[in-house]
C-alpha positions as CSV (number, residue, x, y, z in Angstrom):
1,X,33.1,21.4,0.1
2,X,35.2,19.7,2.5
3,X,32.5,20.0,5.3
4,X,29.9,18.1,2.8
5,X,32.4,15.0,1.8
6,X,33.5,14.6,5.7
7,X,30.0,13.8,6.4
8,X,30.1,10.6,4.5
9,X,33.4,9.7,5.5
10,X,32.8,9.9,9.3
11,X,28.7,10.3,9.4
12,X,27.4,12.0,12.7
13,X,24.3,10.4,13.9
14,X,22.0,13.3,12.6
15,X,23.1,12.4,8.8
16,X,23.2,8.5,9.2
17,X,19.0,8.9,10.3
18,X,18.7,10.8,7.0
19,X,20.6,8.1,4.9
20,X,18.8,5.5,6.6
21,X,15.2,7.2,6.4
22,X,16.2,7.2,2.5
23,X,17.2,3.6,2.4
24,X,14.4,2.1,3.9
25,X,12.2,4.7,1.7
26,X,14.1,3.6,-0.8
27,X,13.4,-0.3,-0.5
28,X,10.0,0.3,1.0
29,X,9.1,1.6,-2.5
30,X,11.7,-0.5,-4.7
31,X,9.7,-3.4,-2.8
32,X,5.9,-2.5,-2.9
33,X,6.4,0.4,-5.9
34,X,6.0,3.9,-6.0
35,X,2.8,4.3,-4.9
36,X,3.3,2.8,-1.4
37,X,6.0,5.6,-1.0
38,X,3.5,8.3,-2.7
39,X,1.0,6.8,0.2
40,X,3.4,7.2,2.8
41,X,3.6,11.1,1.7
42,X,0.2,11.5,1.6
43,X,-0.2,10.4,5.3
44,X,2.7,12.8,6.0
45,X,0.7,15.3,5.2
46,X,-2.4,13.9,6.7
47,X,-0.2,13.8,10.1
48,X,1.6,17.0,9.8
49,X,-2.1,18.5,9.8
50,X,-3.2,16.8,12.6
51,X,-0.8,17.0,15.0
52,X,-1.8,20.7,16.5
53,X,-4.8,19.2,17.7
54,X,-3.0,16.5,19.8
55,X,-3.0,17.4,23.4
56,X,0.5,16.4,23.4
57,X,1.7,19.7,25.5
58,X,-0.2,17.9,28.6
59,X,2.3,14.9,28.6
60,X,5.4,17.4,28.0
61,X,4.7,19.4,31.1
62,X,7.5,20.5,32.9
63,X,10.0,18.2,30.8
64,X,13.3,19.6,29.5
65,X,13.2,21.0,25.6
66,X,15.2,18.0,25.1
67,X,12.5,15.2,26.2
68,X,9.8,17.4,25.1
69,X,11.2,16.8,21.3
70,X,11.5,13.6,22.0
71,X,7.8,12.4,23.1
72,X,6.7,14.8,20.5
73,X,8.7,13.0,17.8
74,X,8.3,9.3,19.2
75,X,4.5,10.3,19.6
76,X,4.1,11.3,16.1
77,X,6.2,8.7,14.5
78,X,3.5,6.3,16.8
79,X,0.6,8.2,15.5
80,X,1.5,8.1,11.3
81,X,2.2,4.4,11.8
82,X,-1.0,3.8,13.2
83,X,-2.7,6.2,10.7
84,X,-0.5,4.4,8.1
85,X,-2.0,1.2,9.0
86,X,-5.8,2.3,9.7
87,X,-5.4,4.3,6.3
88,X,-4.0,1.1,4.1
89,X,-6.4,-1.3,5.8
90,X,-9.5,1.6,4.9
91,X,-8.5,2.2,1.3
92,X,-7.7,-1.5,0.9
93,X,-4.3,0.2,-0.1
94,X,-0.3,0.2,0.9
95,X,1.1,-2.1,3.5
96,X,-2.7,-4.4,4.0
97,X,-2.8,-4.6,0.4
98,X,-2.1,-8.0,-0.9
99,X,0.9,-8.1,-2.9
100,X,-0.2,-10.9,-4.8
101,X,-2.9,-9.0,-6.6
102,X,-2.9,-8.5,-10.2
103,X,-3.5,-4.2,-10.2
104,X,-0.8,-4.1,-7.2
105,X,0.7,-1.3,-9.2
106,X,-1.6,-0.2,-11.8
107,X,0.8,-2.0,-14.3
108,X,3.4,0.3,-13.7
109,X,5.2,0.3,-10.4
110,X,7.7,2.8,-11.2
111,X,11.6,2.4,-12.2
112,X,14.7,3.1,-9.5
113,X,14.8,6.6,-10.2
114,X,11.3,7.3,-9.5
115,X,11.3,5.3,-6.2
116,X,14.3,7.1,-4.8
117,X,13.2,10.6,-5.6
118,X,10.4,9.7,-3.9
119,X,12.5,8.3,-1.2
120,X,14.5,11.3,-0.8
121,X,11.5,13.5,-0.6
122,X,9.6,11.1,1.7
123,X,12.8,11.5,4.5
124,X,13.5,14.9,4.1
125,X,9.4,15.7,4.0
126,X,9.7,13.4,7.7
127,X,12.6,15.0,9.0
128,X,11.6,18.5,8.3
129,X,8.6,17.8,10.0
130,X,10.4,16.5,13.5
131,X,12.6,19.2,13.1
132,X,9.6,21.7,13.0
133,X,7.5,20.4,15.9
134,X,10.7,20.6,17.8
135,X,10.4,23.2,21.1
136,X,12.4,26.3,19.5
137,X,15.2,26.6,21.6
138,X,16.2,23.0,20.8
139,X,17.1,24.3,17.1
140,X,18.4,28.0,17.9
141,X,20.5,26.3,20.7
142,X,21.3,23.4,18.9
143,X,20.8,21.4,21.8
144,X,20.9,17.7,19.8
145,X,23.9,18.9,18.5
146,X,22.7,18.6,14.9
147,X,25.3,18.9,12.4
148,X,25.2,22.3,11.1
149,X,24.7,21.0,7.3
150,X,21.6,18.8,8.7
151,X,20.4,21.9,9.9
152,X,20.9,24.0,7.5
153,X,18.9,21.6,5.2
154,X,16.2,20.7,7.0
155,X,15.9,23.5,9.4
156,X,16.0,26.7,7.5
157,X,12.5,28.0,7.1
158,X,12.8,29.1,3.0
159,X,14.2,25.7,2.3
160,X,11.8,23.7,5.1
161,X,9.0,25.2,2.9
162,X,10.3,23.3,0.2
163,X,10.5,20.2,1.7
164,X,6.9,20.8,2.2
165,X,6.0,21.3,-1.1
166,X,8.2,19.2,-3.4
167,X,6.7,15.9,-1.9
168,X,3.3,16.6,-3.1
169,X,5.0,17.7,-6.7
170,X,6.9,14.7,-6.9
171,X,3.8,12.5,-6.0
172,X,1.6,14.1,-8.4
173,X,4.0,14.2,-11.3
174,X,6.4,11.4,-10.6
């Protein structure tokens, strides 16, 4: 129990991404409503398919596992903003949408709770995906010295599989 309070008394950096990926899920969705943050998981998923058909091996070539993580996670951050922003401005939806519009939120934007369930499952959904198209000797070598709780979170394949799932649960029934 000890090792689970000392995070949030002296975070490592690992942990503070988390909390801040919830935060700014958080008041993303406690700003534009639930459905902005139900958006953002659907182009999560969207993303998360596409990526194996991105040549991105080709600009990895003969990089450490280290920098190889990196492009690959600065790379698909790049490409779900951009699909983020080509998907709003197509569906007339989410960040393009004008907030000033009366059906914004279909009348009901969600309360607090909703919005940071959907938060938390939004960030963990995200990190469990840059922890997955990580090389695989970055994670069994724990070469970005991920906090063993972190890892054991988001990097454990029976509980990765339900970071996978829960976001589409909580975006359907939420």
């Amino acid at each position: 129990m000890n090792q689970y309070l000392g995070l949030f008394k002296n975070p490592p950096w690992d942990f503070a991404l988390v909390l801040t990926l919830i935060a700014g899920a958080f008041f993303w969705g406690a700003s534009k409503g639930k459905r902005s943050v139900g958006f953002i998981i659907v182009n999560l998923y969207i993303m998360f398919a596409l990526w194996p058909f991105f040549p991105v091996d080709a600009l990895t070539a003969g990089r450490t596992m280290t920098e190889v993580w990196m492009f690959n996670a600065g790379i698909f951050s790049l490409l779900l903003i951009l699909l983020l922003l080509f998907m709003s401005r197509a569906f007339d939806w989410g960040p393009a949408r004008n907030a000033s519009r009366s059906d914004a939120g279909g009348g009901r934007d969600g309360v607090w709770w909703e919005v940071l369930i959907l938060g938390i499952l939004a960030a963990g959904f995200f990190i469990s995906i840059l922890i997955s198209i990580a090389p695989p000797g970055v994670i069994t070598k724990n070469i970005l010295f991920l906090n063993p709780v972190v890892l054991s979170i988001f990097a454990d394949p029976a509980i990765a599989r339900w970071w996978t799932v829960l976001p589409i649960l909580g975006v359907l029934f939420i």
